[in-house]
C-alpha positions, 0 to 999 in steps of 0.5 A: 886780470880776471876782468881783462879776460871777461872784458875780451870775452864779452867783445869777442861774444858780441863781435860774434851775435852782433849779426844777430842782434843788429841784423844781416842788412845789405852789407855795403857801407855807405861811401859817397857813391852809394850815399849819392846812388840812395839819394839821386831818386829824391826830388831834393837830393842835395838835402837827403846828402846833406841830412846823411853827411850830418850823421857821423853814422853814416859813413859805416851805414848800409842802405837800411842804415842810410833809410834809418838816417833820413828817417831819423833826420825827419824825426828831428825835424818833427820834434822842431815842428811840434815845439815851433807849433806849441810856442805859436799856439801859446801866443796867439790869441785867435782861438781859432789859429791857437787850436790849429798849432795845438792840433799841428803840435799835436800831429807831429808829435804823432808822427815823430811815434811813426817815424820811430817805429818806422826805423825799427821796422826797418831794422828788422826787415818790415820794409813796407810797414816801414814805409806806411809809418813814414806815410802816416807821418807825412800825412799829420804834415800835410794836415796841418799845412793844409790847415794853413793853406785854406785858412789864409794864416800866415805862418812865420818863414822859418816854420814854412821852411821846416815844413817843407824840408820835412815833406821832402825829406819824407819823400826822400825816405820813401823813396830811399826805402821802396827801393829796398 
């Protein structure tokens, strides 16, 4: 009996700070129309609606909340990049093209650390610092492409696709957020 008493306690004490502990966002829940309202300033808008639906989150989100999902998409994809890096690196034997998959791996390992903290930046309200960390990561990402471009490596297919979904869902984020 006792523990059923602390039980609704507690869910009765945090419904109460839940404001306070998650923050007091715009409280407009993310339906379709203001999933589709977030991404139709995107140059993709089709991949930032594709990234939010694919969140069970997204549903109940607010627009931060949308912003912390694309931001979180993104994260995704660098963490896919950095490993798709690290596996090109181990088999190449061109020391050249090895050490530019380790410096990629390593770049996007880093802005996986910005993407991170970007979404705790925005869920306190920092919004531009939110935004110069989603830069910062697009930056590592335009290094390494950059990287390629120049030296005239083929990367496979797949990873060049990756690449580009993570440049345009960065760009969805920042738009999503200088809107804020």
């Amino acid at each position: 009996m006792a523990s059923s008493i602390h039980r609704v306690l507690f869910l009765v004490l945090l419904t109460a700070l839940s404001p306070v502990l998650f923050g007091t966002h715009n409280l407009v829940k993310a339906d379709d129309k203001l999933i589709k309202l977030q991404c139709h300033h995107a140059e993709t808008p089709t991949l930032c609606i594709q990234c939010l639906k694919s969140d069970p989150r997204a549903p109940h989100a607010d627009k931060v909340g949308i912003a912390a999902i694309v931001i979180n998409c993104l994260s995704s994809h660098s963490k896919t990049l950095a490993s798709d890096m690290t596996k090109l690196a181990s088999k190449e034997e061109d020391k050249k093209l090895k050490s530019a998959c380790q410096s990629c791996s390593k770049g996007y390992v880093k802005a996986n650390k910005n993407l991170l903290k970007a979404v705790s930046l925005l869920k306190i309200g920092d919004y531009d610092k939110a935004n110069s960390g989603v830069k910062s990561a697009l930056e590592h990402e335009l290094f390494c492409r950059e990287t390629f471009d120049e030296s005239k490596w083929k990367l496979p297919s797949l990873v060049v696709y990756e690449m580009r979904v993570y440049e345009a869902l960065s760009e969805a984020a920042l738009r999503i957020v200088d809107r804020f």
